[in-house]
C-alpha positions in Angstrom: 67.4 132.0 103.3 69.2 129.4 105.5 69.6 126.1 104.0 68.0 123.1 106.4 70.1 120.7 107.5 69.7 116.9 106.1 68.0 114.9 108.3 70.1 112.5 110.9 68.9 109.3 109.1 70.4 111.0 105.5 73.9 112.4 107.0 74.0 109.1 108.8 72.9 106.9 105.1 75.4 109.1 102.9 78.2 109.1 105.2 78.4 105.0 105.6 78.0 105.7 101.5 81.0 107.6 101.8 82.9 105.7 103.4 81.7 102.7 101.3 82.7 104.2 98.1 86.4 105.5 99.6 87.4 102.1 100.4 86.4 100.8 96.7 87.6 103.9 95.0 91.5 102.9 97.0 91.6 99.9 95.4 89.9 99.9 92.3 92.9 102.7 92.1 95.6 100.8 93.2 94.7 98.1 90.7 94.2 100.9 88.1 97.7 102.3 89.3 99.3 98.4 88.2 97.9 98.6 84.4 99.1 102.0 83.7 102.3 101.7 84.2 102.3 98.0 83.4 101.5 99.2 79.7 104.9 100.4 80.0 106.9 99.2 82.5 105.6 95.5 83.1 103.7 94.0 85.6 107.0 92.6 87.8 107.3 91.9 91.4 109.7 95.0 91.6 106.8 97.2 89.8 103.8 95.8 91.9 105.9 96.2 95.2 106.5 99.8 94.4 103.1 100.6 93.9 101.6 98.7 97.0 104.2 100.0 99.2 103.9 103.8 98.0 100.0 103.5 98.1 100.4 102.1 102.1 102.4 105.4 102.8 100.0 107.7 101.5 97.3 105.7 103.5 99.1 105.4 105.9 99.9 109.5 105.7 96.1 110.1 105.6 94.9 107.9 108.2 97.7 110.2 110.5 96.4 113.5 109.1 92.9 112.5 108.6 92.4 112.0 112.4 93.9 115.2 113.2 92.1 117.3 110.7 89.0 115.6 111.8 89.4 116.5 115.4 90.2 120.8 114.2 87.2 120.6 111.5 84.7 117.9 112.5 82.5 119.3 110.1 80.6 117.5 107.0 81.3 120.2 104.6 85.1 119.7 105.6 84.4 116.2 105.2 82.9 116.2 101.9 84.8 118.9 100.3 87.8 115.9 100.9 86.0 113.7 99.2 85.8 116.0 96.2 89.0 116.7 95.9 90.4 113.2 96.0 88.0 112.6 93.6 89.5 115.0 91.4 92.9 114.7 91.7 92.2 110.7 91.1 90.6 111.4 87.6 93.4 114.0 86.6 96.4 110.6 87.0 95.7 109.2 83.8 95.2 112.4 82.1 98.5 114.1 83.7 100.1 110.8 83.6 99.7 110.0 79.9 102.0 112.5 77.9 104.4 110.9 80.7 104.0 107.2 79.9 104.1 108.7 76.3 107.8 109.9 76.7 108.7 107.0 78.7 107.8 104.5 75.9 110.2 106.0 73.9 112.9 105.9 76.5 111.9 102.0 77.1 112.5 101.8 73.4 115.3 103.9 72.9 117.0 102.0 76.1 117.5 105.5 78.0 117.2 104.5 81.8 117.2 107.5 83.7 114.3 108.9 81.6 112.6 105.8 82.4 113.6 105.5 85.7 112.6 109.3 86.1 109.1 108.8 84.4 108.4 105.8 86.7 108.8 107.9 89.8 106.7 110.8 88.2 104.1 108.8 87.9 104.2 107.1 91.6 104.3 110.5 92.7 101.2 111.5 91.1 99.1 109.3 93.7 100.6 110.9 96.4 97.7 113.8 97.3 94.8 111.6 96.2 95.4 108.2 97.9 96.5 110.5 101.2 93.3 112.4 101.2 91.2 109.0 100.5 93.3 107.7 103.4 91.5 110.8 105.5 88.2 109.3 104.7 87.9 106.5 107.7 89.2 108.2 110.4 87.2 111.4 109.3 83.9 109.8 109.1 84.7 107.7 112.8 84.9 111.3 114.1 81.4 112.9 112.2 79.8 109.3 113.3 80.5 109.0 117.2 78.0 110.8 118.8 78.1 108.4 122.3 81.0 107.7 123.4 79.6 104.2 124.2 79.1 103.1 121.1 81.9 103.8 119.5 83.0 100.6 118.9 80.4 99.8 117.1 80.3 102.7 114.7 84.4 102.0 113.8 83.2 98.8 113.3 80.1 99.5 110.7 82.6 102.2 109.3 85.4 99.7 108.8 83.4 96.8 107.4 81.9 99.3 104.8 85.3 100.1 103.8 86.3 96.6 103.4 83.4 96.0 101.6 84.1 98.5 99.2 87.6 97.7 99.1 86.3 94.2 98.0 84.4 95.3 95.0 87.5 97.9 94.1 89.6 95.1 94.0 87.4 92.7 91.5 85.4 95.1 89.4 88.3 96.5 87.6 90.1 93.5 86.8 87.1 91.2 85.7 85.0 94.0 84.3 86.1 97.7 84.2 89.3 98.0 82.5 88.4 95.3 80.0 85.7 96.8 78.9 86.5 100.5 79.3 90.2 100.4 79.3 92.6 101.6 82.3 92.2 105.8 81.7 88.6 105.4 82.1 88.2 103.1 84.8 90.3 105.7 86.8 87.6 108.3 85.3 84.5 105.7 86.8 86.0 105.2 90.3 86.6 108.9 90.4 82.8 109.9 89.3 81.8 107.9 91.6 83.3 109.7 94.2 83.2 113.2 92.7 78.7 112.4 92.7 79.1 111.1 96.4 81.1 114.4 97.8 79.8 117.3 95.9 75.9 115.8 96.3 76.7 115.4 100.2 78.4 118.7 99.9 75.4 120.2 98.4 73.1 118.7 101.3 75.4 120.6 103.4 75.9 123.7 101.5 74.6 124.7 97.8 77.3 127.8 97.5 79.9 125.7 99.0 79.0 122.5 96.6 79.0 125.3 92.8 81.9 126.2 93.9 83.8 122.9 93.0 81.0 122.4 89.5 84.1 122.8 87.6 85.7 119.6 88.8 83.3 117.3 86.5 83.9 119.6 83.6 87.6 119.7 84.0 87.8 116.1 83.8 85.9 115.6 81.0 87.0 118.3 78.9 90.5 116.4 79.9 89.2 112.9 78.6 88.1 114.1 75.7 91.8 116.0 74.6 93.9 113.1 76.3 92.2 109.8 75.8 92.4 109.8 71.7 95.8 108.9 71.9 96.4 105.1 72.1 98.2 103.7 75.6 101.6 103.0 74.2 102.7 104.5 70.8 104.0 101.7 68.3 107.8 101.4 68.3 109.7 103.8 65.7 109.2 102.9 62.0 106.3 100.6 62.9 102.3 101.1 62.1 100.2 100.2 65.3 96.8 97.7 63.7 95.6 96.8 67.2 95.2 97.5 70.5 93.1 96.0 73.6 93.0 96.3 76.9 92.5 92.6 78.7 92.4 91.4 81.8 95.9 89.8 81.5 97.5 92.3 78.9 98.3 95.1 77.5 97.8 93.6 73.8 99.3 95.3 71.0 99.6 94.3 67.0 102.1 96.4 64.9 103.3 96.6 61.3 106.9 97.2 60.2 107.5 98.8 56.4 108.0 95.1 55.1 104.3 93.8 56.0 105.7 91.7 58.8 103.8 92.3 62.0 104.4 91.4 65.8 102.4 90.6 68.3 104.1 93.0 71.5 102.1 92.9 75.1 102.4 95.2 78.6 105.9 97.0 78.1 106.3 95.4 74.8 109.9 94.6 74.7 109.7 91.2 73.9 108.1 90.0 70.6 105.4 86.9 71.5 104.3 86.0 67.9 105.2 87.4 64.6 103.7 86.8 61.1 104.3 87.7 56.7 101.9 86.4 54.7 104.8 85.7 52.7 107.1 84.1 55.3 106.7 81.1 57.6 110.8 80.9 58.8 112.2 84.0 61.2 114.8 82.5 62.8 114.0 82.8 65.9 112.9 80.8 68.9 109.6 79.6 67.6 111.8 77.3 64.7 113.0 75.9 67.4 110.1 73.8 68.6 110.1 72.2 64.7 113.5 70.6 66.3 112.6 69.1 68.9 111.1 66.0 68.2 114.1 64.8 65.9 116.2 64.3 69.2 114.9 60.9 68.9 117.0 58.1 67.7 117.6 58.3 64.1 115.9 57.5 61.5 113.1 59.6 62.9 110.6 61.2 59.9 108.1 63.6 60.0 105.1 61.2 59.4 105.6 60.3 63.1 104.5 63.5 64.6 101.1 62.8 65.0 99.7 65.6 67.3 101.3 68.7 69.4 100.2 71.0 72.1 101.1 74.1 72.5 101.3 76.2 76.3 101.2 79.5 75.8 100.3 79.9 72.3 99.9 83.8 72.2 99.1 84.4 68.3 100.0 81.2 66.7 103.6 81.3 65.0 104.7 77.9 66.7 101.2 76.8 65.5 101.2 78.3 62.2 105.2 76.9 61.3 103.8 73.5 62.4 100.3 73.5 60.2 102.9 74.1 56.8 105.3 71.5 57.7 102.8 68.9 59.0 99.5 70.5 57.3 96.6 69.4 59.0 98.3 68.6 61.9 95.8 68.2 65.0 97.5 71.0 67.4 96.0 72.1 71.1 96.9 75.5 71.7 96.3 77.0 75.6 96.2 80.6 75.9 95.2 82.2 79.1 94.4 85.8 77.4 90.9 86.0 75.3 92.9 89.6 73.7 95.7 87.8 72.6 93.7 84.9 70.6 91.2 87.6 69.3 94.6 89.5 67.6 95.9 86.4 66.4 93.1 85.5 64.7 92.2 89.1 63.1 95.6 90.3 62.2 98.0 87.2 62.7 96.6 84.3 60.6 96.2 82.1 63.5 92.8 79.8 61.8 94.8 76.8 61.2 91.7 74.3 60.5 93.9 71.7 63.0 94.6 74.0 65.9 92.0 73.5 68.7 92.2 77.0 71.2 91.8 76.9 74.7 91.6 80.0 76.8 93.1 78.9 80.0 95.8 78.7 82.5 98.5 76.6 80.6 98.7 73.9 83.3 95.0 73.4 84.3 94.6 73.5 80.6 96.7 70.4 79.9 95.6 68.4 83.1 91.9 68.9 81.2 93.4 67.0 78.2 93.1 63.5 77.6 95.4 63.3 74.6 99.0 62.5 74.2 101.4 64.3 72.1 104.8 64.3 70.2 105.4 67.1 71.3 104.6 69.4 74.2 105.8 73.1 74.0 106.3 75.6 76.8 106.5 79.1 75.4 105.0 80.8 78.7 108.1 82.4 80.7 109.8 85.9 79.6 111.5 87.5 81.8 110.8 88.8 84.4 107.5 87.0 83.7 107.9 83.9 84.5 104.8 81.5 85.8 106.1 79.7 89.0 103.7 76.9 88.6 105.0 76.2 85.0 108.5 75.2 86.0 108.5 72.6 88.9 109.1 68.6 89.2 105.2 68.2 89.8 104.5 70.0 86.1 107.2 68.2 84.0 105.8 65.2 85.4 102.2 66.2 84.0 103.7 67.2 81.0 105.5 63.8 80.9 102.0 61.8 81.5 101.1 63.8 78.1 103.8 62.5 76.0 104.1 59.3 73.7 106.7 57.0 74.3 109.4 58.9 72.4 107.5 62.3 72.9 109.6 65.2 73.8 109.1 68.7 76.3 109.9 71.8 74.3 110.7 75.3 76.5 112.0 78.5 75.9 114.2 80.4 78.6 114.9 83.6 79.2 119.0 84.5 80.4 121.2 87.0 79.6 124.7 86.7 78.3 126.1 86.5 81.1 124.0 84.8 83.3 122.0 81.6 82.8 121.1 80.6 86.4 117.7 80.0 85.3 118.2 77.7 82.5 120.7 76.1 84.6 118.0 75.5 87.0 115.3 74.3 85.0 117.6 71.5 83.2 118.3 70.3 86.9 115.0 70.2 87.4 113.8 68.5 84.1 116.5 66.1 84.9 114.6 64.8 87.7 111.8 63.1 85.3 113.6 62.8 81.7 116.4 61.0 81.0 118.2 63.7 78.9 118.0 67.8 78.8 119.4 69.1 75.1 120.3 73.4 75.6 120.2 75.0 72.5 120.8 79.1 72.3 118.8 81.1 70.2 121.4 83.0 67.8 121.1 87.1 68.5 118.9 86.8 71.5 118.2 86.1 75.1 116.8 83.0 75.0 117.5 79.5 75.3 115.9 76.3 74.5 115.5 73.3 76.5 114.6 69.8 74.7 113.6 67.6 77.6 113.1 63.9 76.0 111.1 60.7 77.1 113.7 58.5 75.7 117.6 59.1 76.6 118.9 60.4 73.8 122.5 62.1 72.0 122.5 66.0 70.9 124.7 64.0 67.9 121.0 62.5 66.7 119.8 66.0 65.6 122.6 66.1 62.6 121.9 62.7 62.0 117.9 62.8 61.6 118.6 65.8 59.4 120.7 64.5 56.9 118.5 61.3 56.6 115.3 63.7 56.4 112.8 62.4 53.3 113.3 64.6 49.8 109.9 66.0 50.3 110.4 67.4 53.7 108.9 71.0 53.7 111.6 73.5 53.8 111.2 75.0 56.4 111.8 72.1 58.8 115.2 71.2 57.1 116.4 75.3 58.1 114.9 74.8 61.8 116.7 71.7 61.8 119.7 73.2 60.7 120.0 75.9 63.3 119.3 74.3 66.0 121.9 71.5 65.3 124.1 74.9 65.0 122.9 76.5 68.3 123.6 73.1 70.4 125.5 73.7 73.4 126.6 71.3 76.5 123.6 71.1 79.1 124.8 72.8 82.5 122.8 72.1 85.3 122.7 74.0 89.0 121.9 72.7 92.6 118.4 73.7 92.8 115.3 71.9 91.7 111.9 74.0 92.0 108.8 72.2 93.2 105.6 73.0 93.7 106.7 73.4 97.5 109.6 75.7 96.9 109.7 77.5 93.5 111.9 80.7 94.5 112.3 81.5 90.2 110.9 85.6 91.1 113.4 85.7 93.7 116.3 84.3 90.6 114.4 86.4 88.0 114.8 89.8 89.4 118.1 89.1 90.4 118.9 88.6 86.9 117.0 91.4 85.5 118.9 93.5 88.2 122.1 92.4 88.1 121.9 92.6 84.2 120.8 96.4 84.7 123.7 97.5 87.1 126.1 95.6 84.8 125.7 97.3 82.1 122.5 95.9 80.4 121.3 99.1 78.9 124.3 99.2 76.6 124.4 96.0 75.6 120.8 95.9 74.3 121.3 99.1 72.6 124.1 97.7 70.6 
């Protein structure tokens, strides 16, 4: 018995749905596309530019081929059969792409470039069929739709607006709801059911046979979930015990555990450590004792009763905050945070419920222009290369930051350089130069990082020594050892040409140079040694 053929008003209705669900399918992909292999190889301009510009040739492949294979098999069948398949193929990335990511964690760990390098392109190349056959989708459908040549205009136009309309949702959904609440594997999984139900059901109204053919695609793909999706995104460095992990809208945020109860707070790629935390231990040396320092660049005799209130921009899981609460307990501290995950991990596995420390979940300088308070201190730990927020480095911020501070109130950051190459310190002490009076550089011992002290009042480097050998008996430990090393990591304050603004900021343009430069130089080595 001949199946009957849908009516005009249903091909017409599921074929705009097509096409609706193609164009938010592309980009709730692409968007999709940026988290998985941020988990492991960042979120950086050079990362997002290789994704966009791959995903624009396989559109730009399938809006070529689409148009051709419309015009030798302008048939719905054809046309939903398409559909299917780039359904498919888009739910088999994360599962195909997983044992991948898995083996490229441990070369990002284990410093080995050309697996890294090699897994990277593996993965790119895994969009390649799916995003070219949902680039077939548009011109496919113009063809099915025009019936009168005189009104095709207006069908391209209905076709491409329900695109773009789709494209719009694809682009928000999984950012402010999919992949934080379902994670990135599965929001692949929900863009591609979506269009797996919208091509085999229009396939079916077409042809039954045609349409229980492809039943096993659904199957496939869950049976895949369920073996692949157990695992979690990026394995816990060697020796260490991985306690949390949380997909956010920012992040990938992970908490791990090293054989001597100290745990570390790591996020996307997770080479750089953002908080760590003993129960034991309050003192790491590392940058976060730092920020202890900086208010005794003041003119000696300065004492600790005279730091009366902190804040804190980019707080991630509260070491700055928690070293501060021991040595000043009860301190009144305002901690910004633009990532719900990473407060959430702090406060679970990290100790971060310092009674004084007031949290607030937002962009670190809209945070502080919301605050009416001024501060002894004001710390920046927000950049890390290659992330490093634009808006948080320029004459116009230092200047807020400055309208926050106390009369002998002083701006703490921390910089990311190499050892080689320290352009963008260089640059930022220009450019705090242009509201304070005097820029302190201090280098953290055994890393990459370096830390400004930008102070109200001019000031000596020689006042450091002095305010800690006139420090009170009673001074908590912990701040005569920060004290100490940073009077041992003080170095002359270099400054370069350029001064960033909020008109002209160029620091991704400085940042990947470094990263690349650092890279071809030999950088691998040197961080394995």
């Amino acid at each position: 018995m001949t199946q009957p053929s849908p009516s005009p008003t249903t091909q017409s209705r599921l074929l705009y749905l097509a096409v609706f669900t193609g164009g938010m399918a592309t980009l709730g992909i692409e968007f999709a596309a940026s988290r998985l292999l941020g988990s492991i190889y960042g979120t950086s301009n050079i990362v997002w530019a290789n994704i966009i510009g791959l995903i624009l040739i396989y559109l730009t492949a399938g809006y070529f081929l689409g148009g051709r294979w419309a015009d030798r098999s302008p048939y719905y069948t054809t046309f939903y059969r398409l559909i299917a398949w780039a359904a498919f193929l888009s739910g088999v990335i994360p599962l195909v792409a997983q044992p991948i990511l898995t083996a490229a964690a441990r070369a990002v760990q284990d410093f080995d470039a050309a697996l890294t390098v090699g897994s990277f392109v593996s993965v790119l190349v895994l969009f390649a069929a799916p995003i070219t056959l949902l680039g077939c989708v548009s011109p496919f459908s113009i063809r099915l739709a025009i019936s009168d040549v005189s009104k095709a205009g207006g069908v391209s136009g209905r076709m491409y607006a329900l695109s773009t309309l789709g494209s719009i949702i694809g682009t928000f959904a999984p950012v402010l709801l999919l992949i934080p609440q379902l994670g990135t594997a599965r929001t692949f999984l929900f863009f591609a059911g979506i269009l797996l139900a919208v091509g085999l059901g229009g396939l079916a109204l077409q042809d039954r046979r045609a349409a229980l053919k492809l039943a096993w695609m659904p199957v496939v793909l869950a049976i895949g979930a369920a073996l692949v999706l157990r695992q979690p995104l990026r394995p816990a460095p060697n020796g260490m015990t991985l306690l949390y992990e949380d997909e956010t809208a920012y992040n990938l945020v992970q908490v791990v555990e090293d054989r001597n109860g100290y745990r570390y707070l790591l996020l996307n790629e997770g080479q750089g450590v953002h908080s760590q935390w003993h129960p034991d231990d309050l003192y790491y040396r590392r940058t976060w004792g730092f920020f202890l320092a900086g208010p005794y660049f003041n003119a000696p005799p300065y004492t600790p009763d005279r730091v009366e209130r902190i804040a804190i921009i980019g707080l991630a899981a509260g070491t700055i905050a928690r070293q501060h609460d021991a040595v000043y307990p009860g301190l009144p501290m305002d901690g910004i945070e633009i990532d719900p995950g990473i407060v959430e991990a702090g406060r679970r596995y990290m100790g971060m419920t310092q009674p004084g420390l007031n949290v607030i979940v937002e962009d670190g300088r809209f945070g502080l222009n919301q605050l009416d308070y001024r501060y002894t201190m004001i710390g920046v730990d927000a950049y890390r290369v290659p992330y490093v927020p634009w808006h948080l480095t320029t004459v116009e911020f230092f200047q807020e930051v400055r309208d926050h501070l106390v009369d002998d109130g002083v701006l703490i950051i921390n910089v990311g350089r190499t050892s080689s190459d320290r352009r963008l310190v260089e640059v930022l002490a220009r450019t705090l130069l242009e509201v304070y009076p005097s820029v302190h550089t201090l280098d953290v011992p055994n890393s990459y990082n370096t830390i400004l002290v930008a102070t109200v009042q001019p000031t000596q480097a020689g006042n450091l020594a002095a305010n800690l050998a006139a420090l009170p008996a009673d001074a908590h430990p912990i701040l005569r050892e920060a004290l100490a090393d940073a009077a041992a990591s003080i170095r002359p304050t270099v400054t370069a040409n350029l001064i960033l603004t909020d008109d002209r900021a160029p620091v991704e343009s400085i940042v990947d140079r470094m990263v690349i430069e650092f890279l071809l130089g030999g950088g691998i080595a040197e961080l394995a040694q």
